[in-house]
SEBA-959797 format. One record per residue (C-alpha): x, y, z. Coordinates in steps of 0.001 Angstrom, whole numbers, plus 500000, padded with zeros to 6 digits. Each point is the difference from the previous one (the first is absolute). Example, Ala and Ser with C-alpha at 12.3 -4.5 7.8 and 13.67 -1.06 7.14 Angstrom:
# SEBA-959797
512300495500507800;501370503440499340;
# end
This chain:
# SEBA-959797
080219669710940865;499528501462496623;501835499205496456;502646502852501669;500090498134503313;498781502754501787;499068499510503553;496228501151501545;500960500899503764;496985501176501724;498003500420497095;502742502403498761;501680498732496545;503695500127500403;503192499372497383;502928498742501179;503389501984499342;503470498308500265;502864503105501086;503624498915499324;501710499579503486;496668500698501717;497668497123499537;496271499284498619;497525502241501364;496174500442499510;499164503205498829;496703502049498737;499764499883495959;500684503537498459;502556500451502901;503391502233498557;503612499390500589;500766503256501627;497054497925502998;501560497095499491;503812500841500979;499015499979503639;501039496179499370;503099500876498606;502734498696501995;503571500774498290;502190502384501757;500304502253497056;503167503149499582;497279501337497312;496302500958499758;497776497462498082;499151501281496505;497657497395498065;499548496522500437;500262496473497762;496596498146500002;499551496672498422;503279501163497783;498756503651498781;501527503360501521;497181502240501346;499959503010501820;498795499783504086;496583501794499100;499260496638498344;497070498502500957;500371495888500623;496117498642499042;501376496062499603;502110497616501783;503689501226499614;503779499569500436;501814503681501176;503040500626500379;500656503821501024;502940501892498080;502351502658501394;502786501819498050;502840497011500675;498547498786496823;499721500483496300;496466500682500166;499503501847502750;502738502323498878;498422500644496190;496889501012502558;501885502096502003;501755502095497174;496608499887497596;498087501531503205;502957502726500268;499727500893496518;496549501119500518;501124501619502893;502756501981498146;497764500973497050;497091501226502063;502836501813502198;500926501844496926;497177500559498755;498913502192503029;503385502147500058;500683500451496434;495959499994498677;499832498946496600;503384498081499311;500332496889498982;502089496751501660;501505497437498304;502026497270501113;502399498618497426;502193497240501951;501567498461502520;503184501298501376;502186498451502514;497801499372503291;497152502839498597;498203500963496859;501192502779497887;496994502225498904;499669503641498550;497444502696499768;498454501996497553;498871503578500530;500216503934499424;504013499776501011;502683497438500935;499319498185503039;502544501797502818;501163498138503432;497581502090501897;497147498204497906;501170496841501042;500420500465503418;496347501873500394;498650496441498032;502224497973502404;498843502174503299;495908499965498601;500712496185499548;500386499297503361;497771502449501416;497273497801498121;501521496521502044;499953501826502839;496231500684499253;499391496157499517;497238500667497645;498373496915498181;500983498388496702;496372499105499020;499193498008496816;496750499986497842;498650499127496489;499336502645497532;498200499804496737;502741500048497204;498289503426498716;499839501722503030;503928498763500572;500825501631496714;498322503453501599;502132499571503080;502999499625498099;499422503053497382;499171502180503580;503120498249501514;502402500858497378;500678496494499285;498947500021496575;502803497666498798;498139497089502263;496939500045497285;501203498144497136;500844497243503209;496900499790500656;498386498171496347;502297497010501543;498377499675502762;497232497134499126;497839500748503367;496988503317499795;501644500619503444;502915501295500914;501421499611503559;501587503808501259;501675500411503243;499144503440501548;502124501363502788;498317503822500997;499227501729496838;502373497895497946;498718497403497775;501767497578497740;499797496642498173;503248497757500379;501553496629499317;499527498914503275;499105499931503704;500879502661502540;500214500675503566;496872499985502329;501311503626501259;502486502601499247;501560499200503858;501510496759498984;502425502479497628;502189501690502164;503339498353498598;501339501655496777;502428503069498562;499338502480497314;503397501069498690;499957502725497137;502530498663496869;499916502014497560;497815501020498036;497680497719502237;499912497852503110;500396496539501370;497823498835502314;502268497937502077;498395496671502049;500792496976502012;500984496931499395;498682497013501389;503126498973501647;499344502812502347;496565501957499462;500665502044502411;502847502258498739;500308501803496923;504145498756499007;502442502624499267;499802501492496565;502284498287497467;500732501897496907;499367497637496509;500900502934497176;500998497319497295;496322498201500809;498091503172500344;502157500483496195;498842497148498521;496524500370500761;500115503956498446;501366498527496857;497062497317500178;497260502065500404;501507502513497076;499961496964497919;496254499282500683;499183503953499489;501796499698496554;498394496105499243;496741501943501155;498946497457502381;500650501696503917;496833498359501264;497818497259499696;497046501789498152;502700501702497092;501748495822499697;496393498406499808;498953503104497205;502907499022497823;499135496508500177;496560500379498678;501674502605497257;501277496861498674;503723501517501066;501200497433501939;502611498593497857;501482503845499641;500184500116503376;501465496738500251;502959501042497698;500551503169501252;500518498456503932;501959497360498406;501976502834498106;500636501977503252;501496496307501951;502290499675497092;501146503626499873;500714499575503645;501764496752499948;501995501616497259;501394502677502131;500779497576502837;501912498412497539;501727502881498605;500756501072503654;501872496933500698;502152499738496634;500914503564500215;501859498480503476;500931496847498788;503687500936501229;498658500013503398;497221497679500458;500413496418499964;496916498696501520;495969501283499778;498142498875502980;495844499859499587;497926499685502790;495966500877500870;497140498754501499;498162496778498738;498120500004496631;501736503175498438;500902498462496807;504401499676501267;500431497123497908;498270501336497251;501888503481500314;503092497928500138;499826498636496643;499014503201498647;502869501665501515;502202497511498880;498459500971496186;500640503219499966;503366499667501762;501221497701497238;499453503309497121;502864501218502041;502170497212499374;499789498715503594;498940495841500993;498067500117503088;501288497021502036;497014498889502697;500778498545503287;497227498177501681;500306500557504475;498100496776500355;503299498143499250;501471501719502343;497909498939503113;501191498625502885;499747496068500724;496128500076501332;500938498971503397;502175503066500437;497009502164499055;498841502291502736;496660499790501595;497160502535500189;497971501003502878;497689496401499632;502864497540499783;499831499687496124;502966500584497670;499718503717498811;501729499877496544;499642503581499048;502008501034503271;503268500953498259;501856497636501863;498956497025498500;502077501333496926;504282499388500313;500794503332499799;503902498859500490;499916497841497377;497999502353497525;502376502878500849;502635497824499061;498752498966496917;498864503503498804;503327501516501033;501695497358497755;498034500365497169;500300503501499935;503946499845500070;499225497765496712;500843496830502049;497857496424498912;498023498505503036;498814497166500683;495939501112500509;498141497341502496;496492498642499139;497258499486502682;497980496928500458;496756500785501009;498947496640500374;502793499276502643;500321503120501406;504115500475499296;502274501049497324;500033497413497677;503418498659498096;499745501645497298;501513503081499277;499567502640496946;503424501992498459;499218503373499387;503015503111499006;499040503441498923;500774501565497196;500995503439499782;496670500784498731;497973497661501948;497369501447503177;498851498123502656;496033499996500587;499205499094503642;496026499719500553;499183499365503206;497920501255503495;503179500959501961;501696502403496444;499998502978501823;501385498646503365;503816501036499838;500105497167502295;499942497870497141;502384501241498083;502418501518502990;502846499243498078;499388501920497009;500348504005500147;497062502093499456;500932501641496603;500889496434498500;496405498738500011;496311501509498793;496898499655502088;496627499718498455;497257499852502303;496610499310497753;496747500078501465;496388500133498367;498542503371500834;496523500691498879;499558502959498056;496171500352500041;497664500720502588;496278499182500522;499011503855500842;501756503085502168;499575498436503234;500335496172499152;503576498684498574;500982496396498851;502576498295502203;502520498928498820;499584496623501833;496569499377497726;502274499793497113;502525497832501223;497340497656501440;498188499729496714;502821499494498037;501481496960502265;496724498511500240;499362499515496105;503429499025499956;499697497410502774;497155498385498490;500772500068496523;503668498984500394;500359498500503761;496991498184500281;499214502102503477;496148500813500475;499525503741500467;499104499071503792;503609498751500184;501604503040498775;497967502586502116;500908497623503185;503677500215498897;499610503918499589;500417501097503474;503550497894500542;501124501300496128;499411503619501957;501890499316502966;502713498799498035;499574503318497913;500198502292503192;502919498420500787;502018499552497532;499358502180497207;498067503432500629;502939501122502736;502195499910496864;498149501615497864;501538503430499913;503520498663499496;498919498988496405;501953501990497371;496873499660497376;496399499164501345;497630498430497164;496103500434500053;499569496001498646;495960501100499683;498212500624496567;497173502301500007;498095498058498309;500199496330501866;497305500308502363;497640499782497098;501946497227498516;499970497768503267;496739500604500766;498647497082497586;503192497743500964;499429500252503608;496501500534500718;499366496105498930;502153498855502854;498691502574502567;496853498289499098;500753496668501003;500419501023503836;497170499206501990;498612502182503121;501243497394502874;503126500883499041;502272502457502538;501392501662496942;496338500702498379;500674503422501687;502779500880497588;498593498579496710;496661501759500908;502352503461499926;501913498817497130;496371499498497870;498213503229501009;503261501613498857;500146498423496716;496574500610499188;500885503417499349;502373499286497276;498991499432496795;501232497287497848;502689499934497681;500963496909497985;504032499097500025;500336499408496579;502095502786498861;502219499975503157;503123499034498940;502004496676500744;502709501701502069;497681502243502249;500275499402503632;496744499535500225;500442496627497867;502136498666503130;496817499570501902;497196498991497063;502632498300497570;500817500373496880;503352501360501040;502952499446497401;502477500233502613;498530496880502293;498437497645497188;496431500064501784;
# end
């Protein structure tokens, strides 16, 4: 046996792989994973895109040269589907490259269960266009051809990209540390990415390409059930929200990662920091003046979003600019309103699931709310987390006639929680954070990375979690997210882009510390690996002139609204 414990079997050396599900098996050195999932036993509903081994995401034309732990990945996962929608990107912009020759893809965002993207050439795009990209898209799957990858010098890539019309990719490329750069080619198409792809175009063959004007969304899976693409549902007020975003990054300057990092090293980062700043007040302000100009009418604002978009901080800031009108913003906390812990329903394991909205007392909140809106005192219960039950002590609360409730909580836009209450007597806010940058045409930032980065320094700094606690708590915060909160979405009466242009470059030197401290033989090395070849991108921008109530001060402190 050597230092790797390889095995000599008739004079022939041998490594030793161990397959999830399948068992240990002797194998050649050099052997790939596209060979090796002959061993693969797992009934699968979806073809098998890349492949985790020892912790690290690779693509199946990987080569395994050392004694290794695989575990194959299809699209009923996270990373299997960011390979699966990465590899039909290419698809889509070589597509459209061959039927409208010379334009130019880009993908701005996520939408719904797709990605919204637009193109620029001689005339507006026209439903015709899309459906000849759409019908040369699958032609190409049906063709199966190879998704082959190779290192190229970093001067012949910039060549390729100048003859590719991908000319915004260059300035990328100075942040790349290697001489080599790693481009997947699929026929005459050639491109750099982020990430892996699939082995061949045939493992493609489940997507939609839906014109929306003036582009398209490219409409995918999910892993619940890769196999169908869902019915369309129609998010105007998101889609809204992120037009107004990326207008306020055309007008900060910054729409990409190359035009943020230049006006960092133009010494303009603390311009840009007031000017985002500016635009979060000026929006908060007109929520505000929104809700006083119906003060007659509403009685209660209800905020609600995914985890790590700055609500609490929002909140307070809210509750600022509500009191220039004259109005005292009254919160309610849902945790005191939780049911007795052994009345709490169960999730699919057997565990309590505390974010189903049924382990609130929605009879008991109604009646409370209802109450206080009639300008009736009640008697508000306290929960004891310790115990698990309402405790005996109770709080008196009675509205004025120019006091607002503030209910922050996962289940806000659920008019199951507030059933009681008629629609035009209470104001929905649904905030998210909703990246207004991306890396290049082809290559957004999801929204996730964000969220992920800003609970993690959070976490650690003020929770005393390690980062590998956080990213193993992700997935269940996402459930939880897909349950409760993104179905609701569109009922919001005012949506609120929580994210700051500039924060990325901020968190980068808060979070990159604690990234650090996560060691390879760790499951979630996979996702901090991502996280760190995404930040390395960013330059650096110091948090001193980012003000004390910025939402990004709820994650790295400093806030003046939460004394850390």
């Amino acid at each position: 046996m050597t230092e790797k414990n390889n095995a000599i079997t008739d004079g022939v050396e041998r490594i030793r792989v161990y397959i999830a599900n399948a068992g240990s098996f002797e194998v050649p050195p050099g052997i790939s994973l596209q060979e090796l999932l002959k061993y693969d036993t797992v009934q699968r509903r979806s073809p098998v895109v890349a492949a985790m081994v020892n912790n690290v995401l690779v693509g199946l034309r990987w080569n395994v040269h050392q004694n290794s732990t695989i575990e194959f990945v299809d699209l009923e996962s996270d990373d299997g589907m960011r390979v699966y929608t990465r590899s039909l990107v290419m698809l889509l912009v070589r597509a459209a490259s061959e039927i409208l020759p010379g334009c130019r893809v880009r993908m701005e965002h996520t939408l719904g269960n797709g990605v919204y993207g637009e193109v620029d050439y001689s005339r507006p795009l026209r439903k015709a266009d899309v459906e000849q990209i759409e019908a040369r898209m699958f032609e190409i799957v049906r063709a199966n051809e190879p998704v082959v990858i190779d290192p190229v010098p970093k001067e012949e890539m910039k060549k390729l990209l100048l003859s590719t019309n991908q000319a915004e990719k260059l300035d990328l490329l100075r942040y790349r540390r290697s001489s080599t750069i790693w481009v997947h080619t699929c026929g005459w198409f050639k491109d750099f990415t982020y990430g892996n792809m699939v082995p061949d175009t045939g493992c493609l063959g489940v997507f939609r390409l839906r014109y929306y004007m003036p582009g398209f969304i490219l409409e995918l899976p999910r892993k619940e059930n890769p196999t169908v693409i869902p019915e369309y549902v129609e998010q105007g007020k998101l889609a809204n929200i992120y037009y107004e975003s990326e207008k306020w990054s055309r007008i900060l300057q910054a729409h990409n990662l190359v035009e943020l990092n230049e006006l960092i090293l133009q010494g303009k980062g603390g311009d840009l920091i007031r000017v985002a700043e500016a635009f979060h007040e000026k929006k908060i302000g007109q929520i505000a003046d929104q809700i006083a100009d119906n003060l007659d009418l509403i009685r209660i604002v209800l905020i609600a979003g995914p985890s790590s978009s700055g609500k609490t901080t929002f909140a307070q800031r809210l509750g600022v600019q509500l009191r220039i009108h004259g109005i005292r913003p009254v919160p309610i906390s849902l945790d005191d309103y939780f049911v007795d812990r052994e009345l709490t329903p169960r999730d699919e394991h057997g565990e309590y699931d505390f974010e189903c909205i049924d382990a609130i007392d929605r009879e008991l909140f109604n009646e409370h709310l209802i109450s206080l809106i009639q300008g009736e005192e009640v008697q508000m219960p306290t929960y004891d987390f310790l115990s698990g039950k309402r405790s005996d002590t109770y709080k008196t609360l009675k509205l004025g006639p120019r006091d607002l409730l503030i209910v922050e909580g996962i289940h806000g836009l659920n008019d199951l929680l507030t059933a009681s209450i008629p629609k035009g007597r209470k104001f929905k806010i649904y905030v998210s954070a909703l990246t207004q940058i991306n890396l290049d045409n082809h290559n957004w930032i999801p929204t996730t990375y964000l969220r992920i980065l800003r609970r993690t320094v959070r976490d650690y700094h003020h929770r005393g979690y390690s980062a590998v606690e956080t990213i193993r708590r992700w997935p269940s915060v996402r459930r939880g997210e897909e349950r409760h909160i993104f179905p609701f979405q569109e009922s919001a009466d005012v949506m609120f882009n929580s994210a700051l242009i500039y924060e990325l470059a901020v968190l980068k030197g808060y979070v990159e510390p604690v990234l650090n401290m996560v060691g390879r033989e760790n499951r979630e090395y996979a996702m901090v690996r991502r996280l760190k070849r995404f930040l390395g991108y960013f330059e650096p921008l110091a948090a001193d002139e980012v003000p004390s109530n910025s939402i990004i001060r709820e994650f790295i402190g400093g806030s003046c609204f939460l004394g850390h």
